[in-house]
N, C-alpha and C positions, 0 to 999 in steps of 0.2 A: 504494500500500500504506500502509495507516492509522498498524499500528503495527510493530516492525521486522519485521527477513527471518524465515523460520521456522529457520533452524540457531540467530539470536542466542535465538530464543525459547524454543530446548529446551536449548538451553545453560544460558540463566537458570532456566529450571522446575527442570531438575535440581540446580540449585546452591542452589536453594529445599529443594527436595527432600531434599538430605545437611547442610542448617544443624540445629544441634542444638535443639531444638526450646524454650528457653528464648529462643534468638534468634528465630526464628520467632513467637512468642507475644508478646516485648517489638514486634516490626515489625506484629502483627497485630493489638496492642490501642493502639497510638501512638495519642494524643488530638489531636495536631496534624501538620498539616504537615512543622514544623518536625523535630518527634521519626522521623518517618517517613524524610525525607531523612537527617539525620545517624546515625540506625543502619543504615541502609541502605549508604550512602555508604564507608563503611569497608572496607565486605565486598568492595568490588568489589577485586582482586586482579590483580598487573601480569598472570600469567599471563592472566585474563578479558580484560586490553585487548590482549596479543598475538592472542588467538583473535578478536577484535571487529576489529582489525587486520590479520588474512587475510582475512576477510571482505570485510572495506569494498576489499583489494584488487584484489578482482574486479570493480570497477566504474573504468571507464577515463575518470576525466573532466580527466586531463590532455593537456596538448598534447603530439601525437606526427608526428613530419614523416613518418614510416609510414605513418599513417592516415590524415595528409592522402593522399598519395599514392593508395593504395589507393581510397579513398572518390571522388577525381576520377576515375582510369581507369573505376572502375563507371560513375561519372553520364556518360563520353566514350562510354562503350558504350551507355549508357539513350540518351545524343543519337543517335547513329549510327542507333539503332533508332526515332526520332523518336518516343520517348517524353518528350517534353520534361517534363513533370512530372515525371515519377521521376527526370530528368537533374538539374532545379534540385533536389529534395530532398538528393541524394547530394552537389552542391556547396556545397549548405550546409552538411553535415557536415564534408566539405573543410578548408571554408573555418574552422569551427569547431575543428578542429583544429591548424592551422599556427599558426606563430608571428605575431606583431604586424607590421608593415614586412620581409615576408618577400617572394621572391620566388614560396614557393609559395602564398602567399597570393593578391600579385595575379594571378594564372593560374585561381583558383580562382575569384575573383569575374569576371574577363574570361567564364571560361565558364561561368559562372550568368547572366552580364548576356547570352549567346548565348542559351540558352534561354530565358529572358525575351522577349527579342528574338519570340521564336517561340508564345510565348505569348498576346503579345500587351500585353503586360504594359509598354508602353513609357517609362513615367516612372522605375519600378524599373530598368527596364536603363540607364537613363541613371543613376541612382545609383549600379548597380554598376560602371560604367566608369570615373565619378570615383575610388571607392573602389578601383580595378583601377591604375588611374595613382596613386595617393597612396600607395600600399603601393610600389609602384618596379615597374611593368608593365615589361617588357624593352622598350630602344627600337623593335628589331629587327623587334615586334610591334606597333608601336604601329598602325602605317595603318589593318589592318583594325578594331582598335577605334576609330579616328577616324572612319570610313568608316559602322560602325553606329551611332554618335552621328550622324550626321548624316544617315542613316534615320529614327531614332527622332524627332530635329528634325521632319523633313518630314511625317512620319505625324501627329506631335501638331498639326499646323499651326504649326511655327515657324521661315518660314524665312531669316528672316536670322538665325539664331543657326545654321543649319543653313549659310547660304551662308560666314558665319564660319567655322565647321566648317572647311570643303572648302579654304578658302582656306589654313587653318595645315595642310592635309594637303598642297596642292602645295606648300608652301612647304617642308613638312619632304622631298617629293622632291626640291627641285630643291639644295637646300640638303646631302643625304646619300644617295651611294647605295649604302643597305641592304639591298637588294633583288634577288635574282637579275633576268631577261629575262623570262621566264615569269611570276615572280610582278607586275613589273611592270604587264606585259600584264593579267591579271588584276584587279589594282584599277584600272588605268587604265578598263578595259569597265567596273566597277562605282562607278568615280567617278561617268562617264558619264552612267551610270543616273540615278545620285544626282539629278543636276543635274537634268537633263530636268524630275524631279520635285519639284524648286524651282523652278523658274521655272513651272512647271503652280500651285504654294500660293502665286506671290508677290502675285497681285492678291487674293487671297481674306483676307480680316479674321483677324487672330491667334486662334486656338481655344484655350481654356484647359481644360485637362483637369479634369474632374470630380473632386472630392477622393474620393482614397479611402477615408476617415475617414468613417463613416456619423454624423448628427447626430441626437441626439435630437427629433425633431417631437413637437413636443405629447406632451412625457412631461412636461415641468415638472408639480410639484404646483399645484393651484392657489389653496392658501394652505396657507404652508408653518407645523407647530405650534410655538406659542411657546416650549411645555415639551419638547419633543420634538421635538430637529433631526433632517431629511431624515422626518419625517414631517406628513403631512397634519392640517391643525385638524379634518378628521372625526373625530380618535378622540382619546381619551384613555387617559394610565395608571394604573391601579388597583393595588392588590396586596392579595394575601388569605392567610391562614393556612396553606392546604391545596393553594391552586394557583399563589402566588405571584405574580408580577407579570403584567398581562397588559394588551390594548389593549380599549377599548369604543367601539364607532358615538355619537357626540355629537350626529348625524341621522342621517336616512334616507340611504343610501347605493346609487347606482343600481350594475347590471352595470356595468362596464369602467373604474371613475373609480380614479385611482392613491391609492391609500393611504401609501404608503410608497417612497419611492428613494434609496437610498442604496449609499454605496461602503464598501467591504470596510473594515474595519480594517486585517485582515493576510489574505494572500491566500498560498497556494501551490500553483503550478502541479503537479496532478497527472502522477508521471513517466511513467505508464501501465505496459507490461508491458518494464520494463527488467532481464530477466533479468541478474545478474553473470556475468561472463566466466570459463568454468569452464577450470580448469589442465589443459593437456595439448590439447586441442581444437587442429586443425588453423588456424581461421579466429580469430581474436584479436575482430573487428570483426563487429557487428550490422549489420544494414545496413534492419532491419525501421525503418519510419515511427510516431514516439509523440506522443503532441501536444505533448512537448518541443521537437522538429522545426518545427513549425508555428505554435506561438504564442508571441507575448512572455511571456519569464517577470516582468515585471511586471505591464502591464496587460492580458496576456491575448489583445489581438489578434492575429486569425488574420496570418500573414503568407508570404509567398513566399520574403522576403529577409534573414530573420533577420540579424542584427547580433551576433556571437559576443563575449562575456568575452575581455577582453587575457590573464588570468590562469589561465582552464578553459574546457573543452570541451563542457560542459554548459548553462552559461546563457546563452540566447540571448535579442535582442530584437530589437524591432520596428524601432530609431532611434535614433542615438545617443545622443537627448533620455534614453529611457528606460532607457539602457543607462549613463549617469552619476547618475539620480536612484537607480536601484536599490543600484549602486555607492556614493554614498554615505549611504544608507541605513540596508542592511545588508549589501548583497554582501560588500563591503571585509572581511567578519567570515567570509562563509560561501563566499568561493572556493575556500579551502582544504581547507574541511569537507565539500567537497560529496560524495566518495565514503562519509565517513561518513555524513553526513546522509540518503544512501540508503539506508543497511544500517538508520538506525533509524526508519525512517519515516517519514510525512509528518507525523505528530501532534507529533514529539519537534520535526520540521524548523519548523511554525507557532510552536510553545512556542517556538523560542531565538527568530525572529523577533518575535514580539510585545514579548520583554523590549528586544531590540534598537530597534523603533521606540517604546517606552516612552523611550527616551535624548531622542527630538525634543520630550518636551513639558516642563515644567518640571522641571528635574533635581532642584531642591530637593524640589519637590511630589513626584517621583517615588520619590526615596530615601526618605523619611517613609512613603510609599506602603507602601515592602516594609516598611522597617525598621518602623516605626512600629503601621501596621493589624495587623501580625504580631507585635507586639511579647510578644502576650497567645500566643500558640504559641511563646516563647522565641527570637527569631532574634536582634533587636538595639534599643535602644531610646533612641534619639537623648535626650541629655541636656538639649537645649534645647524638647524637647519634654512636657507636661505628661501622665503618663499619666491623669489622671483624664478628661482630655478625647478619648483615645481612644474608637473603639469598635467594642466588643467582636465578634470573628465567630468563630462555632464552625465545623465542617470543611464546615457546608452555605454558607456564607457569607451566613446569615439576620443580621439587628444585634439588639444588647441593649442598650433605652435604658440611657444611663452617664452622659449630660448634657443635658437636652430642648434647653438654650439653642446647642450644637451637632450634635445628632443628625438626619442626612438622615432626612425619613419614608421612602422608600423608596431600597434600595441603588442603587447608581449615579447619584443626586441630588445635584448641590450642596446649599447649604445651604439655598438661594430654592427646591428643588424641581425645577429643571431638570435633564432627564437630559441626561448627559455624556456625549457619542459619542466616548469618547475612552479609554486606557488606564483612567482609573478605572471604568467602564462593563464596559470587559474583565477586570478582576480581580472585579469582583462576580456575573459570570456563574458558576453554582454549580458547585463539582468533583463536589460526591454523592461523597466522599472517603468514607462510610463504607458506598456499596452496593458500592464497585469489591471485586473480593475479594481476598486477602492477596499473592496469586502476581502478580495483574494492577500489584496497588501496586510489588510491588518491583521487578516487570520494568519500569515505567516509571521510577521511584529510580534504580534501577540504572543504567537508559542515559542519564539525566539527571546521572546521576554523570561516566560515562563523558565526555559532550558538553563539562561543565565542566572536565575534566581534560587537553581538549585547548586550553580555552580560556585555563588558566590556563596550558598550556603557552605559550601567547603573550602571558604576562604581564600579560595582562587589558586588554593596550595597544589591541584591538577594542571594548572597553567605554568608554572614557577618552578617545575622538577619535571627531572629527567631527560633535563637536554643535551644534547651532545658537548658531552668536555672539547671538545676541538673548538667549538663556537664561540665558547665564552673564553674572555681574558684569566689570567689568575686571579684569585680571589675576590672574582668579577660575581656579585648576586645577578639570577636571571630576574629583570624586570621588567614587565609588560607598561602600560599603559596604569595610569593610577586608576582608571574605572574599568570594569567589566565592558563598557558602553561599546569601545573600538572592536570589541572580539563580538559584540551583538550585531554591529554596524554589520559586520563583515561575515557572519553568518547569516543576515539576512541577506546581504547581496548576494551568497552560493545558494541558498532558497530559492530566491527569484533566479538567478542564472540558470537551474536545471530542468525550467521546463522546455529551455530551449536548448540547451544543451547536455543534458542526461545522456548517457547513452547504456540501455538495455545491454548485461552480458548473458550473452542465451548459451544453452546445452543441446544438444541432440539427444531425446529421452527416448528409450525404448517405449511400447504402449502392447497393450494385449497382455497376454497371459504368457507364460514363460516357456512352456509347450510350443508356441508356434515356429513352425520351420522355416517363413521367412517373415524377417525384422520388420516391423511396423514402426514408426517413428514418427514426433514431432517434436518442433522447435520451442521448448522452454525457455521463460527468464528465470535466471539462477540471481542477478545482481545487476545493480544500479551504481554507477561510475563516470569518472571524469575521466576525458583522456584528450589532454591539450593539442596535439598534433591532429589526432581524428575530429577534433569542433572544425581543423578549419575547413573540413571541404561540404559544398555547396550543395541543395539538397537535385535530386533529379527523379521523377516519376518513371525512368527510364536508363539507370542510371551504369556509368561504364565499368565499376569495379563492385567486388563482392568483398563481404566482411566475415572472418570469421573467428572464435576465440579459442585459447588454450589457457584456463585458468581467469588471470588478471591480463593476460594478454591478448591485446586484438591486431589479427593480420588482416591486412586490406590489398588485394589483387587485382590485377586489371581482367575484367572477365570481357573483354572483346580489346581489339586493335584499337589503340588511342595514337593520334597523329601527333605528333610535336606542333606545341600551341594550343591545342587542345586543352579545356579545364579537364580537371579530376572529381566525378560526380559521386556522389554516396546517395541513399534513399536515404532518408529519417524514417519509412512506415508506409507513405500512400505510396503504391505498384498502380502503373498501371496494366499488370495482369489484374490486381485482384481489385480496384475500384475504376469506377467510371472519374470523367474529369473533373465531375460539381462534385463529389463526395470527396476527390481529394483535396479539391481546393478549398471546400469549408472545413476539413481538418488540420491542412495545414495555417489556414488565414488564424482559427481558433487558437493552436497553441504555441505556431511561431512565428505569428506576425508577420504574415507576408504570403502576399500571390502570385501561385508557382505561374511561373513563362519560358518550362522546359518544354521543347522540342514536342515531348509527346500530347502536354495540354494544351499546345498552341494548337496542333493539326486535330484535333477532336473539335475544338473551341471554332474554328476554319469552316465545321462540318457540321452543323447544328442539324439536317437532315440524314443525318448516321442512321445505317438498320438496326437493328432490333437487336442486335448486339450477342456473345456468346450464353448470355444468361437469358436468353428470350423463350416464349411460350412457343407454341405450336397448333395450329389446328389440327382439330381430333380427326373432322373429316379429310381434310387432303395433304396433310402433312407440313404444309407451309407453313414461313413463319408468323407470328402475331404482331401487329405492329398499331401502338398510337399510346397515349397515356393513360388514363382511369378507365377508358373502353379499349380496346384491342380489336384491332378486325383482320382478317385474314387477308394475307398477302396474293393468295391466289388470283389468277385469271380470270378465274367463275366461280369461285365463291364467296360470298357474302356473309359469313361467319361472324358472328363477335359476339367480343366477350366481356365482363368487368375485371378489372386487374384482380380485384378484392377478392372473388371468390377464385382465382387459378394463384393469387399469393396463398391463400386457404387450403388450397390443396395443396401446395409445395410444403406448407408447411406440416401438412399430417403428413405428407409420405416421407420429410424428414422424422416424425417422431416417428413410425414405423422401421426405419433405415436402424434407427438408434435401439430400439427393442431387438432389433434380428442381432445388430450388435453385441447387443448383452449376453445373447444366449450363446453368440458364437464365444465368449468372454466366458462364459460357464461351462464351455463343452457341451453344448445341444447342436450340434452342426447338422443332422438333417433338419430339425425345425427352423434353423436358422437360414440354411441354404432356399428353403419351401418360403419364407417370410421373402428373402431379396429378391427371388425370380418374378414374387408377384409385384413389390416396388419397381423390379426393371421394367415389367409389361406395365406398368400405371407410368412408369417415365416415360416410356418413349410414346405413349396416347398425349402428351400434352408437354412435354419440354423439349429443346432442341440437342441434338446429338451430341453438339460441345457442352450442354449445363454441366459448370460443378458438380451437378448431384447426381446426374448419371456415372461420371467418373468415379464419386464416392461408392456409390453401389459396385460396380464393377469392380473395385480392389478390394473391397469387402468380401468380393463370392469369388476372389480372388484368395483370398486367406482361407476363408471356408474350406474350396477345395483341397488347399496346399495341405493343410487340418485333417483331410480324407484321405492324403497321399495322393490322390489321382492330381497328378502335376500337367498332364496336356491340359483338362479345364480349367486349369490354376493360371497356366500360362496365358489360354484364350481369351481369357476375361484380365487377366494384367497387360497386356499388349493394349486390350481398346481402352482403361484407365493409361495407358502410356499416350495414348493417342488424344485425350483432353487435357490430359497437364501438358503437354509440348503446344497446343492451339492456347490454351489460355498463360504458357511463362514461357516458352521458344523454345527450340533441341539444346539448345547452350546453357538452359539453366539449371541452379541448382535443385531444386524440382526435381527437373528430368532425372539428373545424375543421382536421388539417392529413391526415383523412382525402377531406372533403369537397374538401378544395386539389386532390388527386389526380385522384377525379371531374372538377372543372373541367377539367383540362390533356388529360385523354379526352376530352371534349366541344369543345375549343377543338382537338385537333389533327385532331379526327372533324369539325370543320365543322357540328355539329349548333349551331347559333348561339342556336337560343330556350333550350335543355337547358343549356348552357353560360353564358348570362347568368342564369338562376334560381340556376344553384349556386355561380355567382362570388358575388351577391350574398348565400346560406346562408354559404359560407366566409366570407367579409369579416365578417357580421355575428359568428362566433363568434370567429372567431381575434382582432378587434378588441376584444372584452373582454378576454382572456388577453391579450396581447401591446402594443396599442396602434398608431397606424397608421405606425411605424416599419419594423416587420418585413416582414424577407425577401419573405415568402409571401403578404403580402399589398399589396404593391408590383407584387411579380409578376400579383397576380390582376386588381391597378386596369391596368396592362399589355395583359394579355388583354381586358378588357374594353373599352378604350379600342379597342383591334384590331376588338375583334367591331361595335364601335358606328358607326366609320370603315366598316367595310364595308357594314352597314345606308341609309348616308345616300350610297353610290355610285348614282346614277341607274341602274336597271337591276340592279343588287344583289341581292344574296339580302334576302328581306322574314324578319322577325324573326313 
């Protein structure tokens, strides 16, 4: 959630609502920043932060030995039921809730390091068994957790660290006896085991487990720009009156060459749908999976074995590595705040972090930063500093030459011209402070009030530590600003900044059931981020490079031939594959200020007589298609047909809730009733939508999965081929679509044994998805996989011939 919960939001509209309306007018016509926060700031009333403080108490992100509790017996139940995955999610939660050196801690990780165990997963379970003994694992219990380290030893092929193992396990029997008869008996047979299967790994060479860390292959730039870090010498930066800064081709630039890689500024993990915990409710505890759960709230990666906050229940990471850089960072500021910082969003959450990692770079430079550049919006204006060599920014954060012999040509530039990937880069990203409108301003003031009022409840002593010793002089105090006010200013101006320049870090998420034999997928947001390089290029409804991420990192490719001269276009959201030209230009006019005059909405805008478009109706009787606005009449020759949109949007929209029932069941494993449910949606589609509708294509990869589900892979195929045939008409053969539509095909074709069908399409998909992605990715690892399979079985004397 962007920006806060909707009770704070109608709480604030209404307190907007009964200001008397001189206040209103002084908060609506405020010239700066400055004036905005400080009459805003006042209004907020302790009653406002008792009601912001029921709120945020709905959110459980302290540690409670309840919940640990609760949260293990589920994941004991999930194992029992040899749901091993849903067992380790529940003991992460567990585990994220007990206390630090507890005992219900190491219990919680012992039984995550079991399901691990069963996973398959055996480097992680040997980490959770350390962490299971280092927290105080009960002696009592120790054996069998010695017993599965030295499984996981023999598995990984280690086995003298495994015969170590076994040797401190009889020793701790003969040494104590803890142990009933029976259970004796019992790990004695599974010592046993053990052995056997050491001395079977001890002549065989030491295996080292494959890092789980995926590496960037061939994603390096390959010359990185002088003027502009983490971007490519192909482009350069420009700026212009009316479009502002932006990137230009320097050459010709082919499909799939990386433009741009770079890592986040400030990054924060999307908390997905974290409902607060409503009073009175019988169950206190969520037990739903968010991709809080699953990825480091640092750097993002996916993980099994999250590493939980000493201090809250909420932030989790991958490794301790990342669970102390975050920590001192800015965790150390926001452990405390985390219940609030969910009630105000993730907009308000990025704002305090940015000012917070603004502490890492030079303190002097940074306080000048706010005090200083702000000076001219009245916040505060350092004495030792000359205002005539300021300069000047009005609320777009455009400059007004004040001195050539110091003025950047363009914002975010040192002095030489090189742009700064760094907080000063982040502060010149534009708030559009005066498109936001009066209500939206205060609601953001307001909670930015709010955030500082808790901050100075801590004395501001989160501001003042843990900066970098290099930064400061000897026995130099770190000192901010004497009020909180500058670090509000400037939290509100990253508020306002991120509607327009946010940028969504998305996942490729698996979908379906776990069974199915080929991959279903769509694109998730995992996180919300700033990334100075990727703000500057210009938005296009059609646009020449594709974006994709690894963690906190976003790579950005040329996905078609860019001429030298040429700008560098990025989408923000509207496609036109997936909207018409008025729908994208009232979304973009709405949340970035401005009316798109890219290539593709000019020539629609040209054509106000356009047919009926890929999403159009059809007549029932001759096929044709429907054409007009609230009536429709048929396109035909001789016929005279028509219809009202109302009732054929009526039907589309039942035969989508049908589409999504047959779904379900195929979700459950009823695949004949589900197959019998879409052949009748297909014969209802094609009586009344056009060949190209989205929702014929959805059907078709649906009874595309079905089949695959039944094994019968030729109707798998048949019916994935004509969904290949609507996604290429509505995004083109070159998109990413295609490429991780065509991946699907492949895995039909590679589990159907049809080997010539199968290596044509492996190499369509490689070639598309290797422009969008580079040959890092998942899916196309997978396909060089496949393909290496199909080409081994080719060259078997006697073999199937290609």
């Amino acid at each position: 959630m962007d920006l806060p919960v909707d009770e704070w939001k109608s709480y604030i509209l209404q307190k907007w609502s009964l200001l008397p309306k001189s206040i209103q007018v002084t908060i609506s016509t405020a010239k700066t920043l400055n004036d905005l926060f400080l009459h805003s700031s006042p209004l907020l009333q302790p009653e406002d932060e008792m009601f912001l403080k029921r709120l945020s108490g709905g959110y459980l992100v302290g540690k409670d030995p309840d919940a640990s509790l609760f949260y293990r017996e589920k994941g004991n139940k999930k194992f029992r039921e040899k749901d091993y995955m849903g067992a380790t999610v529940l003991y992460s939660k567990a585990v994220s809730h007990s206390g630090p050196s507890s005992t219900d801690m190491s219990l919680c990780y012992a039984n995550r390091s079991a399901a691990l165990f069963h996973l398959g997963q055996y480097e992680t379970c040997l980490k959770d068994i350390v962490r299971a003994q280092t927290h105080g694992y009960p002696e009592r219990l120790q054996p069998k957790l010695l017993l599965r380290k030295a499984e996981c030893l023999v598995t990984l092929g280690r086995p003298q660290e495994a015969s170590q193992t076994i040797s401190d396990l009889e020793s701790n029997f003969a040494a104590k006896a803890t142990l009933s008869a029976s259970q004796f008996q019992i790990l004695q047979r599974t010592l046993c085991r053990v052995k056997v299967k050491v001395q079977e790994k001890e002549n065989l060479p030491e295996i080292f487990p494959e890092a789980l860390t995926k590496t960037f292959e061939g994603v390096d730039l390959r010359e990185e720009n002088e003027q502009i870090p983490s971007a490519s010498s192909s482009v350069s930066l420009h700026i212009d009156p009316l479009k502002g800064r932006y990137l230009v081709a320097t050459k010709d630039i082919l499909p799939g060459e990386l433009l741009v890689k770079e890592d986040a500024f400030v990054s924060v993990l999307n908390p997905g749908e974290m409902p607060p915990r409503r009073h009175g409710l019988e169950s206190k505890w969520d037990i739903q999976v968010t991709n809080g759960d699953l990825h480091c709230h640092r750097c993002l990666r996916r993980t099994l074995a999250p590493v939980p906050c000493d201090g809250c229940s909420y932030a989790k990471y991958c490794s301790q590595a990342c669970m102390q850089q975050a920590w001192d960072r800015y965790h150390s500021v926001e452990c405390s705040l985390g219940a609030l910082l969910l009630t105000l969003g993730v907009f308000c959450h990025v704002a305090l972090r940015s000012t917070l990692l603004a502490r890492f770079e030079d303190v002097d430079k940074v306080i000048k930063k706010l005090c200083g550049e702000m000076s001219n919006q009245g916040i505060c204006l350092p004495e030792s500093r000359d205002p005539a060599q300021i300069l000047k920014y009005d609320l777009r954060g455009e400059g007004e030459k004040k001195d050539k012999a110091v003025e950047t040509p363009i914002p975010g530039c040192d002095i030489n011209g090189k742009y700064e990937r760094n907080y000063n880069a982040v502060f010149h990203l534009l708030p559009h402070t005066e498109n936001h409108s009066p209500e939206h301003k205060f609601l953001c003031a307001v909670s930015v009030s709010a955030l500082c009022r808790q901050l100075e409840a801590a004395s501001l002593q989160a501001f003042t530590t843990d900066l970098q010793p290099t930064k400061l002089k000897a026995a130099e105090t770190p000192v901010l600003c004497a009020e909180l006010n500058v670090w509000g200013v400037a939290m509100l101006r990253h508020m306002l900044q991120l509607q327009c320049n946010a940028q969504a870090i998305t996942t490729i998420q698996q979908t379906g059931s776990k069974e199915n034999l080929i991959t279903d997928t769509q694109q998730v947001r995992l996180a919300t981020a700033l990334f100075p390089v990727v703000s500057l290029l210009n938005h296009s409804c059609s646009p020449n490079t594709s974006m994709s991420f690894f963690g906190t990192i976003a790579t950005i490719r040329a996905s078609q031939l860019i001429r030298r001269g040429q700008e560098i276009f990025h989408c923000y959201g509207p496609h036109e594959s997936r909207m018409g030209v008025a729908e994208r230009r009232q979304k973009l006019r709405s949340q970035y200020f401005f009316d798109c005059n890219c290539p593709p909405c000019e020539r629609e805008r040209q054509k106000p007589s356009a047919g009926p478009g890929r999403e159009a109706f059809r007549c029932h009787r001759c096929r044709a298609l429907l054409q007009g606005d609230d009536v429709l009449s048929c396109g035909g020759p001789a016929c005279t047909e028509s219809l009202g949109r109302g009732l054929l949007v009526s039907r589309l929209q039942d035969l989508q809730r049908q589409v999504g029932a047959a779904q379900k069941r195929l979700r459950n494993g009823r695949l004949e009733l589900a197959i019998q449910l879409l052949l009748g949606c297909q014969s209802d589609a094609e009586s009344f939508l056009s060949a190209d509708h989205s929702m014929v294509g959805e059907i078709e990869d649906t009874l595309a999965q079905a089949y695959a589900a039944l094994g019968d892979w030729e109707k798998s195929a048949t019916h994935l081929q004509e969904s290949l045939r609507v996604v290429e008409v509505h995004h083109g053969p070159s998109s990413v679509e295609m490429g991780h539509e065509l991946f699907k095909l492949a895995q039909v074709f590679f589990n159907g044994c049809a080997i010539p069908e199968a290596l044509n399409t492996i190499q369509k998909a490689e070639k598309v998805l290797l422009v969008h992605y580079g040959p890092w990715n998942d899916e196309i690892r997978e396909l060089q996989k496949m393909k290496s399979c199909l080409l081994d079985l080719l060259s078997i004397p006697g073999g199937p011939k290609e």
